[in-house]
Each structure stands twice: as C-alpha cells, then as structure tokens.
N, C-alpha and C positions, 0 to 999 in steps of 0.2 A: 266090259261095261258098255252103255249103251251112246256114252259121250257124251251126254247131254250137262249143261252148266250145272255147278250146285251152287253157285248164288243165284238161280232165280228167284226175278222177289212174287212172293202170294200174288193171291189173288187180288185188284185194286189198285197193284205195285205201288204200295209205301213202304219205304223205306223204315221199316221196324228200330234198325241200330240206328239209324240216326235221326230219328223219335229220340230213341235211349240216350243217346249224345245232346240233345238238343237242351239250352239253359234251363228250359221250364221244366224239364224233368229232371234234370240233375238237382236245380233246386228242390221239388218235389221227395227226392231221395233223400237231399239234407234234412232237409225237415223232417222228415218223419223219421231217421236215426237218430239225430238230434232229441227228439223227444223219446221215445222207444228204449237204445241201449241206457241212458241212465236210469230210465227209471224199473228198467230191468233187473240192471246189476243192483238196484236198491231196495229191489224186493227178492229177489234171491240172497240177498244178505239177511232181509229181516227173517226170511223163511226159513235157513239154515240157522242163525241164532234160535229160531224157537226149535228146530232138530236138535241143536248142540243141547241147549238148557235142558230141554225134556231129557236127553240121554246121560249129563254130565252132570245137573244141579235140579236132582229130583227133590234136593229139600226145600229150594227155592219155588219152584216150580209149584207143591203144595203148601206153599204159605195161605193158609186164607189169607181173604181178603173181607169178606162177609159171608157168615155163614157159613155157607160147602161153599161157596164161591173162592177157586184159589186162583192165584195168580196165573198160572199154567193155563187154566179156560179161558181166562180173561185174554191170554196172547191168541190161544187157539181162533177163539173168535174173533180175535183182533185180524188173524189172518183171513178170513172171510168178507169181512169188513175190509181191508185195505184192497184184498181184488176187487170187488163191486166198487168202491171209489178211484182205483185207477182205470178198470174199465169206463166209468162217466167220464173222467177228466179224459183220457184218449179222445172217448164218442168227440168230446165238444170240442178237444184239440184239434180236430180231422176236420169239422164241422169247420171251423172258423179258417185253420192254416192250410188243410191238403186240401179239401173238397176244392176249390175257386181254382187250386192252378190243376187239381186233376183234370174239372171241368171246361177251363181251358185248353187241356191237350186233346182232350175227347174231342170239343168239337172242330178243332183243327184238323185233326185225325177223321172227322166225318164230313169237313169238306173237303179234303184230299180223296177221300173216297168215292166223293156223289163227280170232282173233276174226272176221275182218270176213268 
C-alpha cells in the first residue's frame, strides 16, 4: 500500500460524521422517520388489503355500488388517490418541518467551507 491515512477528510476538510452526529441533524433524521415509517407502514397495509380482497373476496370486491361502478374500483382508485395525497401532505411536511433545519445545516456546511 502506499501508506497513506484513510481518514483523510475531502476536499474543505469538514468533517462529514460529525455533520451526521451533530443535534441538528439527528433531529433532521427524526423527523423525517417520524413522519415517513408510519405512514409507510399505513399504506402498505391499505395496498396489501386491496391485494388480499381482490385475490380472496372477489364477491365483495364486485359489489356495485352504482352502476358498473364496484367496490373494487372504488378501492383501486382509492389507491391512486391516497399516493397523490400523501405525496402533498409529505411536500408540506418537508416544507414546513425538514426544509428550516436542512437549511440550517447547509448553510453552516457552507460557512465551513468558504473558512477552511
């Protein structure tokens, strides 16, 4: 090998892990799990109920409801409709809770940078 350190830090030398370590990005991290794994797990629940029903309760599934309109489209589309509503509620979540302390680590991140 040629010996040379492999902690050197980048180019700038800021310290990357301890950015990662630092409170305002740990908080950064909670929050956005915080909002993210639940409402993950509560739409992979609703998504696999509508797998299981369409696969398991096809008579349910074709119940009208009006018309040809059955129950089954009504979920289908239901699922299209809950992604476009969790993707806004995310955008605004980000907007109002991540963006300010992302934007706080940035520019601390780019005075570090314009010092060294």
């Amino acid at each position: 090998m040629s010996g040379e350190s492999t902690d050197a830090r980048p180019p700038g030398g800021i310290d990357y892990v301890a950015v990662e370590e630092s409170p305002p990005f740990r908080e950064l991290k909670k929050r956005h799990r915080s909002f993210v794994l639940p409402l993950t797990v509560a739409f992979l629940v609703w998504y696999f109920a509508y797998v299981l029903l369409s696969s398991f309760a096809p008579a349910f599934m074709a119940t009208p409801v009006w018309g040809h309109i059955t129950i089954g489209l009504l979920l289908g589309l239901g699922q299209f409709v809950t992604t476009f509503g969790i993707t806004m509620w995310y955008v605004s979540y980000a907007n109002r809770r991540l963006d300010p302390i992302s934007q706080e680590i940035r520019e601390d991140l780019e005075k570090r940078e314009t010092v060294a």
